[in-house]
C-alpha positions as CSV (number, residue, x, y, z in Angstrom):
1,X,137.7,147.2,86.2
2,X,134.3,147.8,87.2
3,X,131.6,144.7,86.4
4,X,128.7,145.0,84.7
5,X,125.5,147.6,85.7
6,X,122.0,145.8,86.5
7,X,120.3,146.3,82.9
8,X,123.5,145.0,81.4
9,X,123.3,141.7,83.8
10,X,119.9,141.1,83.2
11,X,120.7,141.7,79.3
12,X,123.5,138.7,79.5
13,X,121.3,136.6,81.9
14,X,118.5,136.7,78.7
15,X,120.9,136.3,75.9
16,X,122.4,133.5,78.0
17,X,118.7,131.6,78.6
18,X,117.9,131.9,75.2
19,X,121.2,130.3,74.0
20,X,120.6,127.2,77.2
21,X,117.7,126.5,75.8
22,X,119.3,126.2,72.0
23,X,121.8,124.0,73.1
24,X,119.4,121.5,75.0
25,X,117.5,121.2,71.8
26,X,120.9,120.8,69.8
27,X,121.8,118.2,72.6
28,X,119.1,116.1,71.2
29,X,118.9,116.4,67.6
30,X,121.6,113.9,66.3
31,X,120.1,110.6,68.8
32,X,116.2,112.2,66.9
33,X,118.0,111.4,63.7
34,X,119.4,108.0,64.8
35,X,116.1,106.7,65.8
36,X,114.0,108.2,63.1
37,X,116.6,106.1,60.4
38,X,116.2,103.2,62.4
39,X,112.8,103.4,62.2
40,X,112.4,104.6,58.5
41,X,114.6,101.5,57.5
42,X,112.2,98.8,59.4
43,X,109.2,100.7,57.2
44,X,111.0,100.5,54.1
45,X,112.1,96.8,54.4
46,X,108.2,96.1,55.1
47,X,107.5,99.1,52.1
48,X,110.0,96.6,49.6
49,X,108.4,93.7,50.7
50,X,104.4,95.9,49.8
51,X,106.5,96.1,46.2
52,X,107.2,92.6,45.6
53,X,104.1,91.5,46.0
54,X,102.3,94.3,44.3
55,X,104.0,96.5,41.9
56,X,101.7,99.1,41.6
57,X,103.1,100.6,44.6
58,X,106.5,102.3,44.9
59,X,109.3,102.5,47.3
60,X,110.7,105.7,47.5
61,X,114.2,106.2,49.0
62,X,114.6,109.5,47.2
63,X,113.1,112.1,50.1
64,X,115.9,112.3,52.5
65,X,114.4,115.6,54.6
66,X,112.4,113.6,56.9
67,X,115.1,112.7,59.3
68,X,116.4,116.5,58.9
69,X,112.6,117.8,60.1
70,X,112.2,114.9,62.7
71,X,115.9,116.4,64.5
72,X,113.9,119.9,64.5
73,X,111.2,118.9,66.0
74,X,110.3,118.3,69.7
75,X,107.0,117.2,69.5
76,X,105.9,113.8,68.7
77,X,103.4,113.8,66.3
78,X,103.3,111.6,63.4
79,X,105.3,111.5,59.9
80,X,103.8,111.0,57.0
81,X,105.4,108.3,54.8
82,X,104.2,108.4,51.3
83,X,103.7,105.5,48.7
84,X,103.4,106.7,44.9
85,X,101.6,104.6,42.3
86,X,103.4,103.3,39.9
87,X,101.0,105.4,37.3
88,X,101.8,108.2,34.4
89,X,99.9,110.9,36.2
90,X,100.2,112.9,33.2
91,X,98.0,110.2,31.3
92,X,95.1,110.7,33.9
93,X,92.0,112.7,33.1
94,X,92.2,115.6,36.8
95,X,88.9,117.0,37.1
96,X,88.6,119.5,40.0
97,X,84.9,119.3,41.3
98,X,83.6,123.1,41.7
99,X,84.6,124.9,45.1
100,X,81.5,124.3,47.2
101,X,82.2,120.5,46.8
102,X,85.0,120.1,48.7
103,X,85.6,123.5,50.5
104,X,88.1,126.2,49.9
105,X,91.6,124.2,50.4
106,X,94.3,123.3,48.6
107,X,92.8,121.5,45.2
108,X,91.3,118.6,45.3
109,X,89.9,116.2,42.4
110,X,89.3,112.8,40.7
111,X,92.1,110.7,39.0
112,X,90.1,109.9,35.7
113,X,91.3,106.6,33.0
114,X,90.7,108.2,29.6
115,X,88.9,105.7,27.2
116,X,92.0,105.4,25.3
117,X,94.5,104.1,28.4
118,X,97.1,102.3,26.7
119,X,99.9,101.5,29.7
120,X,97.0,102.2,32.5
121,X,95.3,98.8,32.4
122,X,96.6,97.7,36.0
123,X,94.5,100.8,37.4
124,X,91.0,99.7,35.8
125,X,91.0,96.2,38.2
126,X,88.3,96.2,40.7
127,X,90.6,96.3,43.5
128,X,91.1,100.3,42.8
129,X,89.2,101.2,40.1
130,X,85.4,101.8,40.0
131,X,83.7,102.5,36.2
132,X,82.0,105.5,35.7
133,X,78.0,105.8,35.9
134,X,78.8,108.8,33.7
135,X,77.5,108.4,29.7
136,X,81.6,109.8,29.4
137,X,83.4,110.0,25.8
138,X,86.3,110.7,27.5
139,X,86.9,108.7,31.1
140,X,86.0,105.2,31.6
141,X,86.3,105.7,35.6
142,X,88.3,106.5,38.3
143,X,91.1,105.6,40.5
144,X,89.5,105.3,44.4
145,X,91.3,106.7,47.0
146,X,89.1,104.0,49.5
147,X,89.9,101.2,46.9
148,X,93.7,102.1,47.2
149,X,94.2,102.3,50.9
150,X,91.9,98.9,51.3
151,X,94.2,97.1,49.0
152,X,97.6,98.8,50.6
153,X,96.3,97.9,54.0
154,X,96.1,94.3,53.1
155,X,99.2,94.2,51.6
156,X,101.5,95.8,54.1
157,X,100.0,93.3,56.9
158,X,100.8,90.8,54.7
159,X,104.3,92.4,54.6
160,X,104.7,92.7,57.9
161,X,103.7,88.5,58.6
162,X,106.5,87.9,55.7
163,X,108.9,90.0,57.2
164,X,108.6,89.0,60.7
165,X,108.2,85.1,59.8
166,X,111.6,85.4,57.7
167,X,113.3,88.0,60.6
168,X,113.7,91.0,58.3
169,X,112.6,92.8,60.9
170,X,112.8,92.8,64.6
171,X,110.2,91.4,67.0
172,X,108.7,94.1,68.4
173,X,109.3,96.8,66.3
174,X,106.2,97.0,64.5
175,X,102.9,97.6,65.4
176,X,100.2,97.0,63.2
177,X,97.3,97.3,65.3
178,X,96.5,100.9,64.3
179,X,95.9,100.1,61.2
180,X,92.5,102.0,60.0
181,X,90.3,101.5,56.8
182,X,88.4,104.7,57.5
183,X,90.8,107.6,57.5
184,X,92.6,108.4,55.1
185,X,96.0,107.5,55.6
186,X,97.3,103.4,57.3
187,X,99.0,104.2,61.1
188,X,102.3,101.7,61.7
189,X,104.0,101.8,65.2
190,X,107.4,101.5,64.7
191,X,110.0,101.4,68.2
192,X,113.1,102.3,67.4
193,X,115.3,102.1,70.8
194,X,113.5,103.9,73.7
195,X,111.2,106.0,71.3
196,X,107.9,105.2,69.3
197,X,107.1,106.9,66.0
198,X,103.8,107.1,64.3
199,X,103.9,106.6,60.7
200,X,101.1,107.8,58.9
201,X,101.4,105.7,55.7
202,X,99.1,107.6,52.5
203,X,99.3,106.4,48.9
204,X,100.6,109.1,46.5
205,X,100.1,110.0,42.7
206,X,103.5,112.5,41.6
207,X,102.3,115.0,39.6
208,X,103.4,118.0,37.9
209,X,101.8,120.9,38.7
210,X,102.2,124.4,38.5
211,X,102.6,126.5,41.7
212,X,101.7,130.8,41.8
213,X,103.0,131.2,44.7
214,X,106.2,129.3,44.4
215,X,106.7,130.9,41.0
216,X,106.1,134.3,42.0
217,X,108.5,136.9,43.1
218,X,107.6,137.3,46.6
219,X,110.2,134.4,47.1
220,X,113.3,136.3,45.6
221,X,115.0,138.1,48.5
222,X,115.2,134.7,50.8
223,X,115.5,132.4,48.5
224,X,118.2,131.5,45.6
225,X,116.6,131.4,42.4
226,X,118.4,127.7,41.3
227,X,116.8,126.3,44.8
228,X,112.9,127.6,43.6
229,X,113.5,126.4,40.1
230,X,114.3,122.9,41.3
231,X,111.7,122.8,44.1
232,X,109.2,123.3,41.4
233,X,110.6,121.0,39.3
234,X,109.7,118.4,41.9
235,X,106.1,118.7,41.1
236,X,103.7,117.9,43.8
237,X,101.7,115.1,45.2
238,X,97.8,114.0,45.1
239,X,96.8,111.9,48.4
240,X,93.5,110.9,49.4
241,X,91.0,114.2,50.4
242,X,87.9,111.3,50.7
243,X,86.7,108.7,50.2
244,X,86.4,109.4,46.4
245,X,88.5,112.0,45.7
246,X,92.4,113.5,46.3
247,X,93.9,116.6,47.3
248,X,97.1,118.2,46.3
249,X,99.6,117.9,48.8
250,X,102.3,120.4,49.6
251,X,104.7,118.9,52.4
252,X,107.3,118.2,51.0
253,X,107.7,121.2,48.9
254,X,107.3,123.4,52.0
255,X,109.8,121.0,53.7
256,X,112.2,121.6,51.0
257,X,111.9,125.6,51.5
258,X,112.5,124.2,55.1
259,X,116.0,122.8,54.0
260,X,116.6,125.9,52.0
261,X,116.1,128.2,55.1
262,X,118.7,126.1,56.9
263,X,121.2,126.7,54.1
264,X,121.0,130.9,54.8
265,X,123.1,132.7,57.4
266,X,120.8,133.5,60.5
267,X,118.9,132.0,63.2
268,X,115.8,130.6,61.2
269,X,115.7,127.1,62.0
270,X,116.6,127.5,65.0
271,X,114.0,130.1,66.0
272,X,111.5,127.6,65.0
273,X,113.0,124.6,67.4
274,X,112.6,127.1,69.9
275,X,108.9,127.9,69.5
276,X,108.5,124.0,68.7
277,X,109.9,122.6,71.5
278,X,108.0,125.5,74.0
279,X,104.9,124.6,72.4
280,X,105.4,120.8,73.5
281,X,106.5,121.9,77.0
282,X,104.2,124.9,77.8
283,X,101.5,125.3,75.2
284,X,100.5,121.8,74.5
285,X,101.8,120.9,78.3
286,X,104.0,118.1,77.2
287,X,102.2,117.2,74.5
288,X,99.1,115.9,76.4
289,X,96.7,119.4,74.9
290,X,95.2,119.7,71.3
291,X,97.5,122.8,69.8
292,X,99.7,124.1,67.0
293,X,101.5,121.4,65.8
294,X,105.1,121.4,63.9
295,X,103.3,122.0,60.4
296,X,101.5,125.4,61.9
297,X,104.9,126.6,63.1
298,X,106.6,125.6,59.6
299,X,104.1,128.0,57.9
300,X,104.8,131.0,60.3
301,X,108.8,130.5,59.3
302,X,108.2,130.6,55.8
303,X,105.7,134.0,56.4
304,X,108.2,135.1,58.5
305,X,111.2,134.7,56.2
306,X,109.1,136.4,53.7
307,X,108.1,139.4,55.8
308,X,111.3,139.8,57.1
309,X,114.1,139.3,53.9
310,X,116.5,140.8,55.4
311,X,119.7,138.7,56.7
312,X,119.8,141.3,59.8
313,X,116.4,140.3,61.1
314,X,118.1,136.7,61.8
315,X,121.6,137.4,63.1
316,X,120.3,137.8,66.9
317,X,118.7,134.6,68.6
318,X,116.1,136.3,70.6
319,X,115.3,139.0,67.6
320,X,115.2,135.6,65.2
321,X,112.3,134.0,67.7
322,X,110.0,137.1,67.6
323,X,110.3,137.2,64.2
324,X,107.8,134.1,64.5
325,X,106.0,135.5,67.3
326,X,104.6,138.4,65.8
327,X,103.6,136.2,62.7
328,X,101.8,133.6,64.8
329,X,100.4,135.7,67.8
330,X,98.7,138.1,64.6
331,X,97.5,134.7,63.0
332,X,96.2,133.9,66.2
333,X,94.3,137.2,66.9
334,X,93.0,137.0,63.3
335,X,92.0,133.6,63.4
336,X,93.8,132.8,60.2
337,X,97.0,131.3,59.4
338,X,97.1,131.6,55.6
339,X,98.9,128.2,53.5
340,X,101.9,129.4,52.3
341,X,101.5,128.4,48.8
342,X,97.5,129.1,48.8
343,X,96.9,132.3,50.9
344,X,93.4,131.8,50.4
345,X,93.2,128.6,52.5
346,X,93.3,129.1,56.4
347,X,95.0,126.6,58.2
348,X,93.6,127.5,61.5
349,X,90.1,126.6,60.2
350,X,88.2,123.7,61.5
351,X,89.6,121.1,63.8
352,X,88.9,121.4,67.9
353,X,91.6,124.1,68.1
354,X,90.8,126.2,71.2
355,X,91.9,129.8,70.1
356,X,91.8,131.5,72.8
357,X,93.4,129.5,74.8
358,X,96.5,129.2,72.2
359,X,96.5,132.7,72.0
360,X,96.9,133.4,75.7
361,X,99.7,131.1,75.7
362,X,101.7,132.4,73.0
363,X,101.0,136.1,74.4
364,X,101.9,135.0,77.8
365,X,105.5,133.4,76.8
366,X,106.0,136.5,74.1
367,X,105.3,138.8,77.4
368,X,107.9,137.1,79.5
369,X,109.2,134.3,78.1
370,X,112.2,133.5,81.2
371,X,110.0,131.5,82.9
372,X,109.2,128.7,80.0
373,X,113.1,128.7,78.8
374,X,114.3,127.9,82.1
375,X,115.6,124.4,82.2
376,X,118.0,123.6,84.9
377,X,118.4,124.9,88.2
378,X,121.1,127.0,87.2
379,X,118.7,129.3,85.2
380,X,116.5,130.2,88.2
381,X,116.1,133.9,88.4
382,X,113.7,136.8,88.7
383,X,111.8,137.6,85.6
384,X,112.2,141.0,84.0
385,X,108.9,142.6,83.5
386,X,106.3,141.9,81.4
387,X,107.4,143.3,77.6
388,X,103.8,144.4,76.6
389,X,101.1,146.3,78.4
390,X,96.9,144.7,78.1
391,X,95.6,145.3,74.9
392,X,98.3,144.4,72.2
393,X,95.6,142.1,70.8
394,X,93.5,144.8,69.4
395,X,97.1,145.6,67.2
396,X,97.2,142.3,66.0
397,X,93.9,141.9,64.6
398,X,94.4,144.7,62.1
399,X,95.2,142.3,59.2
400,X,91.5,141.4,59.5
401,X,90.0,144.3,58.7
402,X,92.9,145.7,55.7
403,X,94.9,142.9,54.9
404,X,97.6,145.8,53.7
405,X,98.7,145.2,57.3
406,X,100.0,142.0,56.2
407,X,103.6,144.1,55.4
408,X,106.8,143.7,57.0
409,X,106.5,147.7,58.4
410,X,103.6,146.2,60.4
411,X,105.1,143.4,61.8
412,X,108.3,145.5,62.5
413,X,105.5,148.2,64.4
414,X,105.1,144.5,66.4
415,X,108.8,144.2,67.0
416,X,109.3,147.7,68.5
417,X,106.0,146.7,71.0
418,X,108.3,143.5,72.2
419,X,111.5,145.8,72.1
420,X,113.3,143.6,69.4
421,X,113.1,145.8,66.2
422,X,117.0,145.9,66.3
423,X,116.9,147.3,62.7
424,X,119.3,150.1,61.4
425,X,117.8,150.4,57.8
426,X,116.7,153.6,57.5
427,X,114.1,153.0,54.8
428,X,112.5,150.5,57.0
429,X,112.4,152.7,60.0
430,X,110.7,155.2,58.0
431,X,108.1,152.9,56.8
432,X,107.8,151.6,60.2
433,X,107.2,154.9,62.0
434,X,104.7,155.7,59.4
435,X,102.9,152.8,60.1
436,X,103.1,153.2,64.1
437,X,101.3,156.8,63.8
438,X,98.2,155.0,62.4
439,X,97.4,152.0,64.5
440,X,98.8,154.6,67.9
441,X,94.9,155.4,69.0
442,X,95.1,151.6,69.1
443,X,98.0,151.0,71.4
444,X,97.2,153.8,73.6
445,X,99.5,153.9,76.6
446,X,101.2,151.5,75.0
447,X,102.4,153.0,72.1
């Protein structure tokens, strides 16, 4: 029997790196978990011993996603462990200051004591509380996000002393010399084994709010209605936004979706451990350069999922990770990465991100990803040819200027540049197509 031709070696050899580089991550994921409950359950001993001496703040043992997003991840940035308040959020008085107080991002406000506060009289003591200047009939004052973290500073290092002076925890395992006042969330060391992880500890009011975007039908083809409808229920949180007010908080909803992903048929978490664990090794070189990080990557999944609804766009590894990159290398070109549940806000804004520089990483691997997914000897090879000609970027940024373009025919026009559209639908090829003749004086050649 004669063996394979050339293109269909070089096909294998590709199918083959992509799968390598799968299993390396997979190789790793159940020792991540392992450490990450190890160090969880050193934070939650100090956590119980935070609730003993002050009730006002909660332990929570009910989010079990964290160690499931820690295993995706290969980057080492920190996790945010939240403390609610003890507090009927429903009782408070929310007012939302106008938006060219506090910018254009997710909402932020005051947590307001009514006059009347029957059952909220352990939130008006000076420790948290500070009385309004305001001639108000209504509120009395408000809860301080700079008053809370003061007082659940002091209290977990005096956790911490108890727990170490009665062995609750191990010596060594905590390090509470990164405590800080003045941002807005308390940073706990915690060794567990060979690996450190950064806990970024933030007070949290649960609050029930409702969500567009997670209510709206945009969501249907990816994901099970009984799944949305308890996400929702789950209500979101408020953490500090400054020194005086709070912001909404949407991790662990978005995580949830995260979880819900998993659950489908298809290649979608691990196309994003993929792009996650490149971005540690190649785009953030190790993860010693400012970049994306794992919440940036998140969002282009849940984009991606959205753009792409249907199950065949995930079947095929390689096919799965484009998916993302034509999501991100547009946001990148654009200069906008839009929240998932509030489009308006653009997570690429602010921060020393460096663009360009991002950009022509993410281009660069998209082009000729072999090199970056090589990790053993074995893998050495020539790289096929670059999949995209110069000038792909002026495609991208269409979604600037007619955000129309922000439709899965578009991104799919992006799939057939990278040779990955794959897609037998012929509704979709048609739309596709139809799409491809507009934006061709902008491809030129490469069209």
């Amino acid at each position: 029997m004669p063996g394979p031709t050339a293109p269909a070696l070089a096909t294998t050899t590709q199918v083959s790196l992509w799968h390598h580089y799968l299993q390396a991550i997979r190789s790793r994921e159940a020792p991540r978990v392992q450490d990450y409950q190890r160090a969880e359950n050193v934070l939650l001993t100090v956590l119980e011993r935070v609730h003993t001496l002050d009730p006002r703040f909660v332990v929570d043992y009910s989010r079990d996603l964290e160690a499931f997003q820690f295993a995706l991840r290969s980057s080492e940035d920190p996790v945010d462990m939240e403390v609610p308040l003890w507090v009927d959020a429903e009782a408070l008085l929310i007012e939302e200051p106008g938006a060219t107080e506090l910018g254009d991002g997710p909402a932020s406000c005051r947590l307001g004591i009514p006059r009347e506060r029957a059952g909220l009289e352990r939130w008006t003591t000076d420790d948290v509380f500070s009385a309004s200047s305001k001639d108000s009939t209504k509120c009395c004052g408000h809860i301080v996000p700079s008053k809370v973290l003061h007082i659940l500073k002091d209290l977990l290092v005096a956790a911490i002393v108890h727990c170490k002076h009665h062995s609750l925890i191990t010596p060594g395992s905590l390090n509470a010399a990164s405590l800080r006042e003045e941002q807005l969330h308390l940073t706990l060391l915690v060794s567990s084994g060979w690996r450190t992880i950064r806990f970024n500890v933030v007070p949290a009011v649960r609050r029930k709010q409702r969500l567009p975007a997670l209510a709206g039908a945009r969501l249907t083809p990816r994901f099970p209605e009984g799944s949305l409808t308890r996400i929702i229920s789950q209500g979101v949180d408020l953490v500090p936004a400054s020194t005086q007010h709070w912001r909404t908080s949407t991790d662990y909803l978005l995580t949830r979706l995260l979880s819900t992903l998993g659950s489908l048929q298809g290649h979608h978490l691990d196309s994003l451990s993929i792009l996650d664990r490149v971005n540690h090794e190649s785009w953030r070189d190790g993860g010693q350069s400012a970049g994306l990080t794992f919440g940036h990557l998140k969002t282009v999944l849940l984009w991606a999922s959205v753009l792409f609804p249907a199950p065949e766009d995930w079947v095929e590894l390689q096919g799965a990770v484009y998916r993302l990159l034509v999501v991100l290398l547009s946001c990148l070109a654009t200069r906008n990465l839009p929240h998932f549940l509030y489009p308006e806000h653009n997570l690429l804004q602010g921060g020393s991100l460096d663009l360009n520089t991002i950009y022509q990483r993410v281009e660069g691997f998209a082009s000729q990803p072999e090199a970056s997914l090589r990790i053993h000897v074995t893998h050495l090879g020539p790289s096929p040819p670059p999949r995209i000609g110069t000038g792909v970027k002026a495609l991208l940024q269409l979604p600037a200027s007619d955000p129309a373009y922000w439709a899965t025919a578009y991104f799919d026009v992006l799939l057939d540049k990278f040779q990955v559209f794959n897609i037998q639908d012929k509704d979709r090829i048609s739309a596709m197509q139809s799409i491809f003749w507009k934006t061709k004086t902008l491809g030129g050649e490469e069209s």
